[in-house]
C-alpha positions as CSV (number, residue, x, y, z in Angstrom):
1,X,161.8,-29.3,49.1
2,X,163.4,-26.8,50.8
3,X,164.8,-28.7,53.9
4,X,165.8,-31.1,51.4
5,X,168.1,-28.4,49.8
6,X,169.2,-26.8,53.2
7,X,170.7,-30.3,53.8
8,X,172.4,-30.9,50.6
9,X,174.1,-27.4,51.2
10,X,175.2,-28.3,54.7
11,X,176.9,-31.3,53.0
12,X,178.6,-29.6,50.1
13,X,180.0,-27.0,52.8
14,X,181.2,-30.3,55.0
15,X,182.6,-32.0,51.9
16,X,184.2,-28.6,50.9
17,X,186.1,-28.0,54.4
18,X,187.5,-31.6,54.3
19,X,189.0,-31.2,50.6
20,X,190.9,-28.6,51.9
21,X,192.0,-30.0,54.7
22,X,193.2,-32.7,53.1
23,X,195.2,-30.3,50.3
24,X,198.7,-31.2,51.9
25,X,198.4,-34.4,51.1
26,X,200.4,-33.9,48.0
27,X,203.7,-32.8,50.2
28,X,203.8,-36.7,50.5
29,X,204.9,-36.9,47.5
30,X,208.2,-35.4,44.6
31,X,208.3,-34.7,40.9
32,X,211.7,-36.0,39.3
33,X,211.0,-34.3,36.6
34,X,210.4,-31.2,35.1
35,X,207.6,-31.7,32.7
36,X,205.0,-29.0,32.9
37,X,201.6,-31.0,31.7
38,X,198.3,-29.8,30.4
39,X,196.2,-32.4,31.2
40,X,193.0,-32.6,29.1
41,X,189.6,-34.2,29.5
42,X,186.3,-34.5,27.8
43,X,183.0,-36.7,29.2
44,X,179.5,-37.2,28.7
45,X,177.2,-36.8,31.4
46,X,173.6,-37.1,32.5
47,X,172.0,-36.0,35.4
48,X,168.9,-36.3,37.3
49,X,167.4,-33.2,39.5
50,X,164.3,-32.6,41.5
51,X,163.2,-29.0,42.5
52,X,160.3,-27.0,42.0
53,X,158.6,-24.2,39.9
54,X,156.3,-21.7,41.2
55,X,156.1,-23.7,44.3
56,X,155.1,-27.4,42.8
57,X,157.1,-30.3,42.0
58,X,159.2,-30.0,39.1
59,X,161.4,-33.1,37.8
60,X,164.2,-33.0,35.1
61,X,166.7,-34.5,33.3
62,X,170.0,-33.5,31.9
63,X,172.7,-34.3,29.1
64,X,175.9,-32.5,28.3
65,X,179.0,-33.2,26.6
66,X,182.0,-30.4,27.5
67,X,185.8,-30.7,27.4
68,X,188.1,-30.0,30.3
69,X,190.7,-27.8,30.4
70,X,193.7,-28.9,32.5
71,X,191.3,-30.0,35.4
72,X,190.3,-26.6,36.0
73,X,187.4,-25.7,33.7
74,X,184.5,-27.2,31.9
75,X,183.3,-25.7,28.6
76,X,180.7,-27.5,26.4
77,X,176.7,-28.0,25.4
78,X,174.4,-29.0,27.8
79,X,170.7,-29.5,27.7
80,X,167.7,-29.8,30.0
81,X,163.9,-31.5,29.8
82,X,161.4,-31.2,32.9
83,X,157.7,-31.7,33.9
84,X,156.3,-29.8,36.4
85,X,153.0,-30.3,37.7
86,X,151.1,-27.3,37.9
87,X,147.8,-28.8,37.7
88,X,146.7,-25.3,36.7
89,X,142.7,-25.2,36.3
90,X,141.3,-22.6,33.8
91,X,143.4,-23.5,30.6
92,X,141.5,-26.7,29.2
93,X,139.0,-28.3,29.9
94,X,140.1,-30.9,32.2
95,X,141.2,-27.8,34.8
96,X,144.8,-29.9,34.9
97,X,147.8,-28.5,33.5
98,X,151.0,-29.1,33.7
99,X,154.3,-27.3,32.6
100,X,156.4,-28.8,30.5
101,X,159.6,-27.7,28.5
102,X,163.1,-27.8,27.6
103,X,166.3,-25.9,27.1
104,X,169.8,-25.9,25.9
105,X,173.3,-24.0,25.6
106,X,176.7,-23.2,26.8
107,X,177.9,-25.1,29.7
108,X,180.6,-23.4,31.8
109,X,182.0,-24.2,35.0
110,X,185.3,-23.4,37.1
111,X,186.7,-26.2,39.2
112,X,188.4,-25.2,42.3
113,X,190.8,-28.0,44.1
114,X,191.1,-29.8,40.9
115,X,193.7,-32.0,42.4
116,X,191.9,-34.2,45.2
117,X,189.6,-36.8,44.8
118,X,186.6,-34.4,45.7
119,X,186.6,-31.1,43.6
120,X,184.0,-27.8,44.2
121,X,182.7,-26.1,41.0
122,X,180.4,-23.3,40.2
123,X,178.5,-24.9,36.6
124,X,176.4,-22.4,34.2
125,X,174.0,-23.0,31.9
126,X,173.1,-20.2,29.3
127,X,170.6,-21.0,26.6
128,X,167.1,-20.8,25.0
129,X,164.3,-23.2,25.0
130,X,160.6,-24.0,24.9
131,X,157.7,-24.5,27.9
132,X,154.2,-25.2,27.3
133,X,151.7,-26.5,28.8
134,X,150.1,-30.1,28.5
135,X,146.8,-31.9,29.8
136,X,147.9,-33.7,33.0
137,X,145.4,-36.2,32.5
138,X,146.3,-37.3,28.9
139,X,145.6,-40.7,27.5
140,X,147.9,-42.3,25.9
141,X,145.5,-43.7,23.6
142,X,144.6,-40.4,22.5
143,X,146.9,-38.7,19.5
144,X,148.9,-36.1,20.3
145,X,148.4,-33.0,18.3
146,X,151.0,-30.4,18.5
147,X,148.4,-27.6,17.7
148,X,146.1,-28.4,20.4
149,X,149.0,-27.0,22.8
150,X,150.7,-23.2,23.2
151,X,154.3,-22.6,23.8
152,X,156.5,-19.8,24.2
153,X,159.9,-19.6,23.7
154,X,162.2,-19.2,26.8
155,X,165.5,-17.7,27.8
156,X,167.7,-19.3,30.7
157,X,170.1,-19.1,33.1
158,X,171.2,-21.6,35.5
159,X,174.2,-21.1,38.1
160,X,174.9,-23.3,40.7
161,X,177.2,-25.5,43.3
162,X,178.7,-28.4,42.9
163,X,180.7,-31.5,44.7
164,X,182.2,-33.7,42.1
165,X,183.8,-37.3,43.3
166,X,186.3,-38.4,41.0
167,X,185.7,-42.3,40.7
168,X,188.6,-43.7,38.3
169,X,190.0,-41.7,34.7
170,X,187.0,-42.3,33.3
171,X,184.1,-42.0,35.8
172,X,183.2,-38.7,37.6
173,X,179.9,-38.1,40.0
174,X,178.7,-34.8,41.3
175,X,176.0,-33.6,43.3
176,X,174.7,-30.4,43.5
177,X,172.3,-27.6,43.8
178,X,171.6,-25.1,41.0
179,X,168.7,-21.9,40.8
180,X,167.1,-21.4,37.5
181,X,166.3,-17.5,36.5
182,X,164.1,-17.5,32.8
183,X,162.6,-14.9,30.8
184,X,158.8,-14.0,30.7
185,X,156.8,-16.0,28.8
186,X,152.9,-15.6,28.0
187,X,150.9,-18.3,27.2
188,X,148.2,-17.9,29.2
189,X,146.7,-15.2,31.6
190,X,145.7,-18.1,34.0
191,X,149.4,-19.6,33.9
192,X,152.6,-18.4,35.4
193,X,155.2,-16.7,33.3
194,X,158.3,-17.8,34.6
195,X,160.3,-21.1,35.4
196,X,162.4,-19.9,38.3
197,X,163.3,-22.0,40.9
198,X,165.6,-24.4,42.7
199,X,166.7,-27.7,42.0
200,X,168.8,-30.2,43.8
201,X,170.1,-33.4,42.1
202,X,172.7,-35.7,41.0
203,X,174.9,-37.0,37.8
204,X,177.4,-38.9,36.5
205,X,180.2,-38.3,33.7
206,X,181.6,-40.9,31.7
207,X,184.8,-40.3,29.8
208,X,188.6,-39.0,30.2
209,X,189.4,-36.7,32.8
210,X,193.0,-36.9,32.5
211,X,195.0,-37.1,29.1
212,X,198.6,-36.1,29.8
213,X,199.1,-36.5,33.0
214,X,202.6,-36.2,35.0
215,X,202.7,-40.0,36.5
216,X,206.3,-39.1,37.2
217,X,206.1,-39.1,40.8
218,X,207.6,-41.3,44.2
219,X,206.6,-41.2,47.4
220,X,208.7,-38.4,49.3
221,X,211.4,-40.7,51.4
222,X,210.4,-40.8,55.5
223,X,213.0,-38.7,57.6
């Protein structure tokens, strides 16, 4: 897990040096006219992340619907599920629990070199949620009863990094690496009391990224 991450840093830092190398690109190109846009965007996007809690391997998915300001900053809701297994002994009587959980907020995040095709953002999610443990060997013929099982509820916040590819108008992709800081929970004196940890994955947003933009540009003549 953790070479996996070292290597997905290496290539944001890679990706991030040839964005802005390519920056001039735009001196290619005049404005003949004066028109000062705000361009506007909103999307829906999922995601899908591995990483790992308390040292085991933790899966989880993602869903968030923000608008975007002007190419330059995401704010919106954005919500989280996993399943880590723990396969913690001492809690049931099958000595195999797993961690699972959920949570949900404010999604932020700053986009730096909003104007190439490859863009570097910082995303945060702030929010509450909801772990618990479950049997890791559960049948599904059996009924699920809520009672059975303890949760605790769960505060979280999530920074991270992130490459995002800009497809088409309405078709983003980003990759990325995020760490995951929680409140204390207590559910049981056997169990861990935190969901901390790193988590490397990847996503897609489906929508419009640019309403309003200037298309009032020409390629700059050749001297």
């Amino acid at each position: 897990m953790k070479k996996s991450i070292k290597f997905l840093i290496i290539f944001l830092l890679i990706n991030i040096y040839n964005t802005h190398s390519q920056e001039g690109s735009d001196d290619n190109y005049i404005e003949f006219n004066d028109r000062k846009n705000i361009v506007h965007g909103v999307y829906l996007g999922f995601s899908a992340s591995y990483g790992e809690i308390d040292g085991e391997d933790t899966g989880l998915i993602g869903l968030k619907l923000a608008y975007v300001a002007n190419r330059q900053f995401e704010v919106g809701f954005g919500m989280k599920g996993f399943y880590s297994q723990q396969n913690l002994p001492g809690i049931s009587i099958s000595n195999n629990e797993d961690l699972i959980g959920g949570y949900a907020g404010m999604h932020l995040e700053p986009i730096f070199f909003s104007k190439s095709r490859v863009n570097l953002s910082f995303p945060l999610l702030i929010g509450f949620g909801g772990v618990g443990y479950i049997d890791g060997q559960f049948n599904e013929d059996e009924e699920f009863n809520e009672d059975d099982y303890d949760w605790d509820a769960v505060f979280v916040a999530e920074p991270g990094i992130n490459l995002l590819f800009n497809v088409s108008r309405f078709l983003q992709l980003e990759a990325g690496v995020k760490y995951r800081f929680s409140s204390k929970f207590d559910i049981h004196p056997s169990g861990i009391d935190r969901i901390n940890g790193f988590s490397a994955g990847i996503g897609v947003k489906v929508g419009v990224f640019n309403l309003g933009k200037n298309r009032y540009k020409k390629k700059a003549p050749k001297n």
